[in-house]
C-alpha positions as CSV (number, residue, x, y, z in Angstrom):
1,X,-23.0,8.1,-3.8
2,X,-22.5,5.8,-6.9
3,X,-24.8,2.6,-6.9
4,X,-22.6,0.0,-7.9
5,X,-23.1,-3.6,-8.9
6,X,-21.2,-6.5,-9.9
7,X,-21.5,-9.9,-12.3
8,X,-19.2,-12.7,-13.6
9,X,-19.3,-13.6,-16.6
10,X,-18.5,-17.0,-18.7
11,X,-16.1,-16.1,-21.9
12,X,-14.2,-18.1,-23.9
13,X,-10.7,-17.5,-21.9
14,X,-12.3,-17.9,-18.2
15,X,-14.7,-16.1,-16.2
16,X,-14.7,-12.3,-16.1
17,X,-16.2,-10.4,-13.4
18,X,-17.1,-6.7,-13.7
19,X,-18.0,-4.4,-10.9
20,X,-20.0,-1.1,-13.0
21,X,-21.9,1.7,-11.6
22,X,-23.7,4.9,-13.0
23,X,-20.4,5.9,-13.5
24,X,-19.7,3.3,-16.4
25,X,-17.5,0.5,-15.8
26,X,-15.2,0.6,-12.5
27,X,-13.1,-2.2,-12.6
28,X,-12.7,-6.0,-14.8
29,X,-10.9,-9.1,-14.8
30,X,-10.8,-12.5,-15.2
31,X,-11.7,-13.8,-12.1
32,X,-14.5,-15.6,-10.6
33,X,-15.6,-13.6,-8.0
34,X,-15.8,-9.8,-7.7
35,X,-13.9,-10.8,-4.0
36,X,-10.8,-12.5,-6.5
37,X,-11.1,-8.9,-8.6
38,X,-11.1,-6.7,-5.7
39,X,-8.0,-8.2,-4.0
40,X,-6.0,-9.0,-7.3
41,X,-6.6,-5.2,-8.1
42,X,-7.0,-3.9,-4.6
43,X,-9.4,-1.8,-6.0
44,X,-10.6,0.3,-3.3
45,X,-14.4,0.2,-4.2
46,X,-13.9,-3.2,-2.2
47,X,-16.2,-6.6,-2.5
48,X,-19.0,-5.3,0.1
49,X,-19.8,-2.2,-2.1
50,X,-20.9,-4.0,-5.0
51,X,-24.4,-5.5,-5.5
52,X,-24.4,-8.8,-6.8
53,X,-26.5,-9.2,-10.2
54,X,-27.4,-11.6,-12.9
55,X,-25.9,-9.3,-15.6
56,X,-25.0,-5.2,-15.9
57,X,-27.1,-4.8,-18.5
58,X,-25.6,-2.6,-21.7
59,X,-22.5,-3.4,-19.7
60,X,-22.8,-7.3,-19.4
61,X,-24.5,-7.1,-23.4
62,X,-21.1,-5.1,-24.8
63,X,-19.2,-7.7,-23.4
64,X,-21.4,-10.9,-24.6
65,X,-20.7,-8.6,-28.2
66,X,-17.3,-8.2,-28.1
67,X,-16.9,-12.2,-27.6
68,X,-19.6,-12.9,-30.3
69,X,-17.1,-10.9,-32.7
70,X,-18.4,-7.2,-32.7
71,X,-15.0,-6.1,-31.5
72,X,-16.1,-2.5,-31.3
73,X,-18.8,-3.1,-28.8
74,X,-16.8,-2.0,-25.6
75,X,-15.6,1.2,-27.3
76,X,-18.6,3.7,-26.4
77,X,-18.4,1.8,-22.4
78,X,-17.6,4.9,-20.1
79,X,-15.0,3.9,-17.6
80,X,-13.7,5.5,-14.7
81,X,-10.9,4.3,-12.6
82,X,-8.1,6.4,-10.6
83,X,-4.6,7.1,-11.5
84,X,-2.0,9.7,-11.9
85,X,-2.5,12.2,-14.7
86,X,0.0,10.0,-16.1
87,X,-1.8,6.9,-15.8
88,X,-4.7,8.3,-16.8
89,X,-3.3,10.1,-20.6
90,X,-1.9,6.5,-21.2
91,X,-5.3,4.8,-20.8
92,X,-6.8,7.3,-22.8
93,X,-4.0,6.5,-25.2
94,X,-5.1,2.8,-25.1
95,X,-8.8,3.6,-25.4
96,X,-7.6,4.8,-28.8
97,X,-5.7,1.8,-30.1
98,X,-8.4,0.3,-33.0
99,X,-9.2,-2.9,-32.2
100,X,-7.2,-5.4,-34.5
101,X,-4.2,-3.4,-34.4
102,X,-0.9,-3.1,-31.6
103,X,1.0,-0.8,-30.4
104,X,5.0,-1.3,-28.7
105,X,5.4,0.2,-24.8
106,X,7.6,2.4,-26.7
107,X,4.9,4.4,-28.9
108,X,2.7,4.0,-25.6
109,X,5.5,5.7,-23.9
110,X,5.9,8.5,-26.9
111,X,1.9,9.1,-27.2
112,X,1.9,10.1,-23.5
113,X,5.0,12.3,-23.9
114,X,7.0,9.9,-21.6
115,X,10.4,8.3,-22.7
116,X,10.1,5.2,-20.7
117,X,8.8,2.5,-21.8
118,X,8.7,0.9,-18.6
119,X,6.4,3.5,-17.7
120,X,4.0,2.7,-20.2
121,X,4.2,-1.2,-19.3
122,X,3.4,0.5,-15.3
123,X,0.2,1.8,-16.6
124,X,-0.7,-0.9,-18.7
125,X,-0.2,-3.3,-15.4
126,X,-2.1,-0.7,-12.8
127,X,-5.4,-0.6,-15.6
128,X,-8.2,-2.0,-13.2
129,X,-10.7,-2.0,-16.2
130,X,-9.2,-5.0,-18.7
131,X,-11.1,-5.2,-22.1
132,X,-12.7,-1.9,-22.2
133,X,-9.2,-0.4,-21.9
134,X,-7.5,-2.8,-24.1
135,X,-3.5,-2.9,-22.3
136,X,-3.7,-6.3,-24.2
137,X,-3.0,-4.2,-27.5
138,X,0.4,-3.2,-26.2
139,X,3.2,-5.4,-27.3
140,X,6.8,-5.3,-27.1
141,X,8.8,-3.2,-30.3
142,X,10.6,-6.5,-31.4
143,X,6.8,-7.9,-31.6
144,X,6.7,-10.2,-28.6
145,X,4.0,-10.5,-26.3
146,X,5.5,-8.4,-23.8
147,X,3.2,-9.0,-20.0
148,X,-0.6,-9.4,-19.8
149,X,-1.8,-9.1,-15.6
150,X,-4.2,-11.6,-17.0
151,X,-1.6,-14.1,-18.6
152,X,-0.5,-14.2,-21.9
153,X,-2.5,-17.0,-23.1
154,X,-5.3,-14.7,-22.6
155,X,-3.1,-12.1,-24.6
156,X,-2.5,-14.1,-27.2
157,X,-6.4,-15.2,-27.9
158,X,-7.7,-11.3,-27.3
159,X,-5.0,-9.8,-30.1
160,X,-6.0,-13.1,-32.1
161,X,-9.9,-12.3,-31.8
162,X,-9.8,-8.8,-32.8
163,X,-7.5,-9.5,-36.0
164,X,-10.0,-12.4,-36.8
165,X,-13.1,-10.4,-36.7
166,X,-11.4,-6.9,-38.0
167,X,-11.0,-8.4,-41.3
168,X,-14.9,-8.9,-41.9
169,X,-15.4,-5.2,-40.5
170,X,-16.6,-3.2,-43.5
C-alpha cells in the first residue's frame, strides 16, 4: 500500500493543503486542513490515511516555485486521481494547457472528442488535484471566467499569475 502524507501550505490566495504519496500527488485544494480537503472532495483516501508533515518535499518545493513565479514548476508533478476514461482524457487534456494561456469548455470538450461542453466543465469540477491539473485554465468561449470549485477570485489571480510571469519566460 501507498504511504501517503499530507501538508498545508500558506500561498498568496489562502492556504492549500495537499495529500501526496509515492504515487505523486493525490489530491489539492485550498483548504486548511487535509479534513476540509477530504470532505470538500470526498476523496476516498479519507483524513486518517494521511500522515501529517511539515512539507512533501519536491511536492511542497514545486508548489513554493510556482508561487515564486516559475509557473512551470508543477508540470513534471505525477498525479493520480480516479475518474472515468472520460475524466481522465480531459485532465490529460488540461495537463497540456501551457501555463499562461486558456482554453473555452468548448475546445476542452473537442480535445476529448466530446460535444458537450458541460461535460468538459463536469471534469474540470470533479479534478481532486487543483494546480497541478490546472481546470483554472479553462474559461468560457465568450472569454468569461466561467466556474472555479475554488472561487473565482482564486481564478482570476492563478490565470493573472501565469500571464505575468510567462512573459519573462525565455
Amino acid at each position: 500500500m501507498t504511504k501517503i502524507a499530507s501538508t498545508t501550505m500558506t500561498t498568496p490566495i489562502g492556504p492549500f493543503t495537499m495529500i501526496g504519496g509515492d504515487d505523486g500527488m493525490i489530491a489539492a485544494g485550498f483548504v486548511a486542513t487535509v479534513g476540509e480537503l477530504c470532505r470538500e472532495l470526498r476523496h476516498p483516501a479519507g483524513a486518517d490515511a494521511a500522515v501529517e508533515r511539515r512539507d512533501l518535499g519536491g511536492l511542497s518545493e514545486a508548489v513554493v516555485r510556482y508561487f515564486a513565479g516559475d509557473i512551470h514548476a508543477l508540470d513534471a508533478i505525477k498525479v493520480t486521481q480516479e475518474g472515468t476514461r472520460f475524466q481522465q482524457a480531459a485532465w490529460t487534456v488540461l495537463r497540456a494547457i501551457p501555463a499562461g494561456e486558456t482554453i473555452s469548455y468548448r475546445e476542452l470538450a473537442a480535445r476529448t472528442h466530446t460535444r458537450s461542453a458541460r461535460a468538459a466543465g463536469s471534469a474540470c469540477g470533479r479534478n481532486a488535484v487543483t494546480l497541478f491539473v490546472p481546470c483554472h485554465r479553462v474559461v468560457q468561449s465568450g472569454g468569461g471566467l466561467g466556474g472555479y470549485y475554488w472561487g473565482l477570485e482564486r481564478k482570476r489571480w492563478l490565470l493573472e499569475h501565469e500571464r505575468r510571469h510567462g512573459r519573462s519566460t525565455p
